[in-house]
N, C-alpha and C positions, 0 to 999 in steps of 0.2 A: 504493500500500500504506500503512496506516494503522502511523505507526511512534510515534505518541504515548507518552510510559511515564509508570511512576510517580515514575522519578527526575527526569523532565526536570522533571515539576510540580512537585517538592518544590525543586532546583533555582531554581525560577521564582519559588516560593512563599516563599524561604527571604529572598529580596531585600527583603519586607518584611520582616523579624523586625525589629523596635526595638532599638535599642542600648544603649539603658537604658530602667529602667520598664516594663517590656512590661506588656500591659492582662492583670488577671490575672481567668480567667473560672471559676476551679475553683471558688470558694464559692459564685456565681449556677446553675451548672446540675448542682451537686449529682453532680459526676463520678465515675465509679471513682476508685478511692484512688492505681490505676497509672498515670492518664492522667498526660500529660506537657503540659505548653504552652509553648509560644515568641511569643507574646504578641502574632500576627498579627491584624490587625482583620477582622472578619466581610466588609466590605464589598470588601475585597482580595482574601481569600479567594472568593468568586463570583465575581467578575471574572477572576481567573484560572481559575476552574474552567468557566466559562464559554468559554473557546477551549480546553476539552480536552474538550468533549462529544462527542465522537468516539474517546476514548479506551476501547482493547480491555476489555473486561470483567474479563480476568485480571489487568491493571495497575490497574485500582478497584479490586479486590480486597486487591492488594498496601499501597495505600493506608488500604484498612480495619482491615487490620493492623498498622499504625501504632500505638505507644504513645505518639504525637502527636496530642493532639488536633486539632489545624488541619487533617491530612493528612486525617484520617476527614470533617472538616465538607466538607474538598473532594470526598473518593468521594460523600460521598452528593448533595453539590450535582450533581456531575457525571451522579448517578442522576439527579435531579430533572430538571436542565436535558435531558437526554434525554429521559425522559419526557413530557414535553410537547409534544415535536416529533412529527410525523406517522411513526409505527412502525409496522411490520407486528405478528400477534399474536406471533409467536417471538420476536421483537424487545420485548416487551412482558412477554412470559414469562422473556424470561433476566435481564432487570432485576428482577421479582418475587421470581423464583428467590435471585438474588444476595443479596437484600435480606433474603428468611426464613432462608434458608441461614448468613447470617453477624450474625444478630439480636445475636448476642453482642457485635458490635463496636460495632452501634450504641446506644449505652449509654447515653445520654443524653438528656434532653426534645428537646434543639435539634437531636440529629441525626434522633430520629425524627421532627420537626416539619417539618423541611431537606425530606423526603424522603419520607415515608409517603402523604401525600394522593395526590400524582400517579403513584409509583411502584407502589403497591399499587394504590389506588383508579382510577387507569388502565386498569389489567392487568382488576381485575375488574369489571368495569361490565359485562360482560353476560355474566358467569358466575357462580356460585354460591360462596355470600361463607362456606363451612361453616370456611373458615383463622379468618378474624377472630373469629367465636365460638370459636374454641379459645384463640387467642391471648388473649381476653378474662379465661378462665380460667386464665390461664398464674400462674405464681407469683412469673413476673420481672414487675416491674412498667412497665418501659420495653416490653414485649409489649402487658403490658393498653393502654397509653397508643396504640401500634399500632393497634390493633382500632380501638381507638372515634375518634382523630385521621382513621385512613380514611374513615370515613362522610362525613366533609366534600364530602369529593368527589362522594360520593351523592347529600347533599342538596340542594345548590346547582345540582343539573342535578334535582330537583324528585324525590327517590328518596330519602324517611327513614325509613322499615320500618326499617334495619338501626342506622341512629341510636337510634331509641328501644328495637329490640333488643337493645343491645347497654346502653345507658346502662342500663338494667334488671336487666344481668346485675353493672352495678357500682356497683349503690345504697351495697351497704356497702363499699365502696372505703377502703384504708385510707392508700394513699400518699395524699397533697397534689397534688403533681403530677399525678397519674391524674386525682384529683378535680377537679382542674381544668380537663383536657382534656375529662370530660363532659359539663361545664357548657359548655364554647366549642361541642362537638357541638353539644348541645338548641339552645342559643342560637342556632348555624347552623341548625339543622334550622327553628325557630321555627313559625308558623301557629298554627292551632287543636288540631293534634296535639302541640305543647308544652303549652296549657295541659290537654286532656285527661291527660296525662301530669302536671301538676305537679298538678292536682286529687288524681290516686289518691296520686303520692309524693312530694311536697313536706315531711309531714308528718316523712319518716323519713331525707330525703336529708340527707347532710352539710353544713352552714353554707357552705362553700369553693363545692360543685357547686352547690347553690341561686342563692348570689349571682349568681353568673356566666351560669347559665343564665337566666335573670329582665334582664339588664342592658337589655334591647330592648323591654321589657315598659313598657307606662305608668307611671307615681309609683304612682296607687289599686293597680293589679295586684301591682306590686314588693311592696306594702305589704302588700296580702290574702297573697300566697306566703311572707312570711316571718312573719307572723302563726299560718301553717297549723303553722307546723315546730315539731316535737317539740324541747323544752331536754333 
């Protein structure tokens, strides 16, 4: 019987806290104003959420509802490092499930970064992606960052349809963040359907998404794509 919980990881987790100094991550990932930190390093935190990938769903839960942020980097690391191990589709669905369901916890670029490619983009690889166009449109902006972060997974198994459908829907992107994540998409998705795509909207896309999407591109290319864009 799987008796894993969320206290024994916090518990486990707490052995790293620093005892002074702790590494303070609130002004780099632009957090809720609530989160909390106890200044455990990223690379501790996986490691141990790494021998809890077995841990019941309703204890990742409890974890996400943490006003700690380290505990939430470990739910969703926990999501992730699942996600990639060989799952039935139920098994693939109640990770999805978990992950829309409690969209609110995941608040931040680096959890939905943590977690979104293989947790979503797992689940739907051979289903109908009509969530991530909603979420595209959504108003929270750690949503939008969702949508188009999941194409990654699309495109690297050779499926960018939903990359550039989606990069499309968030030309006029107002976060930083967002705008950044579409650029890393295109740039993932890359071939000759990036630059047909930066032909029609290079002209009008954000300075941030240009850049970034461009980074793989030749010197001459980089130079022609930022030459196109409207000041």
């Amino acid at each position: 019987m799987n008796n894993l919980t969320a206290r024994q990881f916090i518990t486990e987790l707490n052995v790293y806290r620093p005892s002074s100094s702790p590494v303070d991550y609130h002004g780099s990932l632009e957090a809720d104003e609530t989160d909390q930190f106890i200044g455990v390093r990223m690379g501790k935190i996986f490691a141990v959420a790494k021998s809890y990938t077995d841990m019941p769903l309703k204890e990742v839960e409890i974890l996400l509802e943490s006003p700690v942020h380290e505990y939430r980097v470990g739910a969703v690391s926990i999501m992730d490092f699942r996600a990639r191990k060989k799952l039935t589709d139920d098994q693939r669905k109640a990770l999805f499930d978990l992950y829309i369901r409690r969209h609110d916890r995941i608040n931040s670029w680096d959890l939905v970064d943590r977690s979104a490619i293989h947790v979503l983009g797992g689940y739907l690889i051979d289903k109908p992606r009509d969530i991530l166009y909603r979420l595209a449109r959504s108003p929270h902006p750690y949503e939008r960052r969702s949508s188009v972060v999941t194409t990654i997974y699309f495109s690297k198994r050779g499926d960018t349809g939903d990359a550039f459908g989606i990069a499309e829907i968030l030309l006029d992107e107002k976060d930083e963040l967002v705008r950044r994540a579409v650029g890393w998409a295109l740039r993932t998705a890359g071939g000759k359907e990036l630059l047909t795509f930066l032909d029609k909207h290079a002209p009008a896309m954000p300075r941030l998404m240009l850049t970034v999407a461009i980074e793989k591109l030749t010197p001459s290319q980089r130079k022609h794509y930022r030459a196109l864009r409207h000041e």
